[in-house]
N, C-alpha and C positions, 0 to 999 in steps of 0.2 A: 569422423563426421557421420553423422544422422544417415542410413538407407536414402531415408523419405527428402530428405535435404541433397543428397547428388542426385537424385532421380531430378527434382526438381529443378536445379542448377544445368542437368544436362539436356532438358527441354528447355529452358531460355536459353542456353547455347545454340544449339540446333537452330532456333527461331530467330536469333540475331544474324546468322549464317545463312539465313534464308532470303532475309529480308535484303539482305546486301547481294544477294546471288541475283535481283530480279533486273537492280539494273548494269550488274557486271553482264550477267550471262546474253542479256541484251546488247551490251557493245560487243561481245564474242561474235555473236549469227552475224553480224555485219560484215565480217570475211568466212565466218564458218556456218555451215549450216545447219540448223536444227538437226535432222537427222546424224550428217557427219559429225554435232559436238555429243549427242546421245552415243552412238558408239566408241569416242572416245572416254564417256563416262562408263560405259561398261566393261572396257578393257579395263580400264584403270580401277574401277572399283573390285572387279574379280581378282584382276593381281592382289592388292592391298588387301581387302580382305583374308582371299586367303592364306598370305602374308604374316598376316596379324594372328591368322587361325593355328602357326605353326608353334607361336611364343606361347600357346596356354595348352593345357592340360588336354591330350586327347579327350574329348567326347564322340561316343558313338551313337549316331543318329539310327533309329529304328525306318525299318524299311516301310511303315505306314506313315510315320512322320515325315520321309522324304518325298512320300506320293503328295502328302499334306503341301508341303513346302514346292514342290514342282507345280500344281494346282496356282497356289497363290502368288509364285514369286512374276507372274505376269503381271499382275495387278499393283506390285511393289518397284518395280524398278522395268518396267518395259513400259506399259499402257501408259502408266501417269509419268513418266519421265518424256518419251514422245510427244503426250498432249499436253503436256507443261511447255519445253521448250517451243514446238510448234505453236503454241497458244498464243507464248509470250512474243516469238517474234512477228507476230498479226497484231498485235496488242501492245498496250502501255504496261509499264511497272505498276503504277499505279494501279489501275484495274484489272490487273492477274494479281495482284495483292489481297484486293477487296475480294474480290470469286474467291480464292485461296480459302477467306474468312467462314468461307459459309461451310470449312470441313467438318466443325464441331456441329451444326444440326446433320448431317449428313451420317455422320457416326451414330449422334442419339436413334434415327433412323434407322438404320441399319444393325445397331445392338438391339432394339428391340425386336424385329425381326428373327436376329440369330441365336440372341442371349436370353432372349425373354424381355427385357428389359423396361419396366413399367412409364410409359410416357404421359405424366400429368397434365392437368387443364393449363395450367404456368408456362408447360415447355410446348405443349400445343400452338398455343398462341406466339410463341418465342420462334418457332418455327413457322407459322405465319405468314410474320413480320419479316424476321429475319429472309426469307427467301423471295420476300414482295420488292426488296430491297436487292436482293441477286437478279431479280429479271428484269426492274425497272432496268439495270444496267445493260445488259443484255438488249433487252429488246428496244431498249427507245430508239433504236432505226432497222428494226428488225428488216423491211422492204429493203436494207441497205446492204444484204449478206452478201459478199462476194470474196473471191479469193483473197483480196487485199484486207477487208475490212475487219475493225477493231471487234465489231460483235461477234464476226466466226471466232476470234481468236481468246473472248471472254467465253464461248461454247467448250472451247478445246479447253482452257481451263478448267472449267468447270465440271467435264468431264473426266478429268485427272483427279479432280479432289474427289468424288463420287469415288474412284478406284483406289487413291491413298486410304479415304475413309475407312472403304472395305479390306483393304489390306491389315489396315491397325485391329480391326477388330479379330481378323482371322487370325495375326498370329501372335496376338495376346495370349491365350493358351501354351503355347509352343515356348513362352517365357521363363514359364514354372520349372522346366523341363532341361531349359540349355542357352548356354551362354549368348549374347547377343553377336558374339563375331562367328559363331557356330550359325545359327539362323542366315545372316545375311552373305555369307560364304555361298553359302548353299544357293539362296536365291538368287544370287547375280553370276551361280552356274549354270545353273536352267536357266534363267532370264539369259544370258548373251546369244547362245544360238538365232534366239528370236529376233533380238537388235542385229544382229550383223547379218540376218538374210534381206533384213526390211530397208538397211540402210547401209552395204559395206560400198555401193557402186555411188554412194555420195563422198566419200572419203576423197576418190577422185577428180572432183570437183574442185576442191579449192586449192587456192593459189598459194600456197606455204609460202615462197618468198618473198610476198607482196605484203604479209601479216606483219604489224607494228611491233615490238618487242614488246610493248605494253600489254599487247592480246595475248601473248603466248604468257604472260605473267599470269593474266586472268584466267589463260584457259588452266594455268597448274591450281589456281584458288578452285575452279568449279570441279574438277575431277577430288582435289585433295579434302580439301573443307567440305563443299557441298556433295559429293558424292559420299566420301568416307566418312567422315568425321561426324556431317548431320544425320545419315544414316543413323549411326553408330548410336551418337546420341538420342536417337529417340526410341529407338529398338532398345537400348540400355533403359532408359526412361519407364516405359512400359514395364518392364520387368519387376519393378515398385507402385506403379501409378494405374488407373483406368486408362482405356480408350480417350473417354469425354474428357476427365483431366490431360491430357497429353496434348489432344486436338485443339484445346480449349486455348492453350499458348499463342495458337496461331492470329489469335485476337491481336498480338501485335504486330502482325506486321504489317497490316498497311500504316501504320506509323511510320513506323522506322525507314520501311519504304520510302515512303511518300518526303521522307527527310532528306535520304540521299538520295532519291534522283533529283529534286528540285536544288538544295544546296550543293551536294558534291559532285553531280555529273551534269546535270539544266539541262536534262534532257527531259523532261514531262512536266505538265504543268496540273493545276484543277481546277475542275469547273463543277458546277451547283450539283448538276447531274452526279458528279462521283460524292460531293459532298452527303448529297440527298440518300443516294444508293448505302455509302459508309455510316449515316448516322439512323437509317431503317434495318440494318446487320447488325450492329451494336446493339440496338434496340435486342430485336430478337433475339442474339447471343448471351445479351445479360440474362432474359428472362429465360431459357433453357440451361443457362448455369443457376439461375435460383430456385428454378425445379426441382424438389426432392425427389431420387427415384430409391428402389427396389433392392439396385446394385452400387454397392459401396465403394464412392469415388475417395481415393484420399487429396 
């Protein structure tokens, strides 16, 4: 099969695994907590990866590209995994789906910034739109911010996707270079220090015997699938694909979302507001995918 055709196939992977992480990982934080389910995605993804790093071909990483990867792997698996879960469980599925979407202008952003990356009058306006459509969500009760509320937890989102953003772009480079279970090895070794100082005194917190058997099912999906697997796939992804093609995926998932939490879990519902918010993103997202730029997306 085609490079360019698994590259592809393993970014609609990754995003189908996502979209179904929003309302699994959501019934998870109901006996575990944000912070204590992030540390056990770091444990679990460190073993596993470097696991998987043992069955392939030694690569030896140079000692500037490990500073490189020490650098960024906060930004790939500490910050945005944090402000993900903490996001999501202030938040609905739904609307950590919709934030989610706005990662692909956030990249164009920030590629152009780092890559040079030339940003047209098309993807200007795409950009816009699309983000007029991220803070209506946001802020329609903005005077309403408080620990419990859905808007801090659309911020914490949204603040993840800014740091995935900047993650993909930084270690696109790093692709050319070395396998994708050599990359992400690495980063979820520098990255766990940081999770287990911020979160190991949550671990103690929850009530192990009290968890459903159903949850402990869930919590092996979000360490196995969602930690490793969609990692895996999208880091592999990149290694064929742009940034903005990679990000660009992510347009599905408040679909998919929005499918199973309403038919398979009925645990979230919509209202005009998310409709309004999802079809001003769309807007802007098409029109910065029909953007021509500079650098050649395949």
């Amino acid at each position: 099969m085609n490079k360019n055709i698994k590259a592809h196939l393993a970014i609609l992977t990754a995003n189908l695994i996502y979209a179904a992480n929003f309302p699994i990982a959501k019934e998870v934080m109901v006996y575990v907590s944000p912070l204590a389910l992030v540390l056990l995605r770091s444990v679990g993804g460190t073993i596993l990866f470097w696991l998987a790093g043992m069955t392939l071909p030694k690569e030896k990483v140079t000692k500037a590209d490990l500073l490189r990867l020490l650098v960024i792997a906060p930004l790939g698996v500490v910050i945005n995994q944090m402000l993900f879960l903490k996001g999501l469980h202030l938040t609905s599925p739904i609307n950590a789906a919709i934030m989610m979407i706005t990662t692909p202008i956030l990249v164009l952003i920030i590629a152009s910034v780092i890559i040079k990356e030339k940003i047209t009058l098309l993807r200007t306006a795409g950009i816009v739109i699309g983000f007029a459509g991220a803070f209506f969500l946001v802020f329609q009760n903005l005077s309403e911010i408080t620990k419990e509320s859905s808007s801090l937890g659309d911020i914490y989102v949204f603040i993840n996707a800014v740091s995935w953003g900047t993650f993909l772009v930084l270690v696109k480079p790093m692709m050319q270079k070395y396998h994708a279970v050599t990359i992400l090895k690495w980063c979820f070794l520098f990255g766990f220090p940081i999770v287990f100082l911020l979160s190991y005194s949550s671990i103690s917190t929850v009530e192990w015997p009290t968890i459903p058997l159903k949850i402990y099912f869930f919590l092996i999906v979000v360490v196995l699938l969602t930690t490793f697997m969609a990692y895996l796939f999208n880091i592999y992804a990149l290694k064929e694909l742009s940034p903005s093609v990679v990000s660009a995926y992510i347009y599905l998932q408040p679909l998919l979302t929005a499918f199973i939490a309403i038919v398979v879990f009925k645990n979230d519902f919509l209202t005009w507001e998310k409709l309004v918010s999802a079809l001003l993103i769309f807007t802007g997202v098409f029109l910065v995918s029909s953007g021509k730029a500079t650098q050649k997306d395949n």
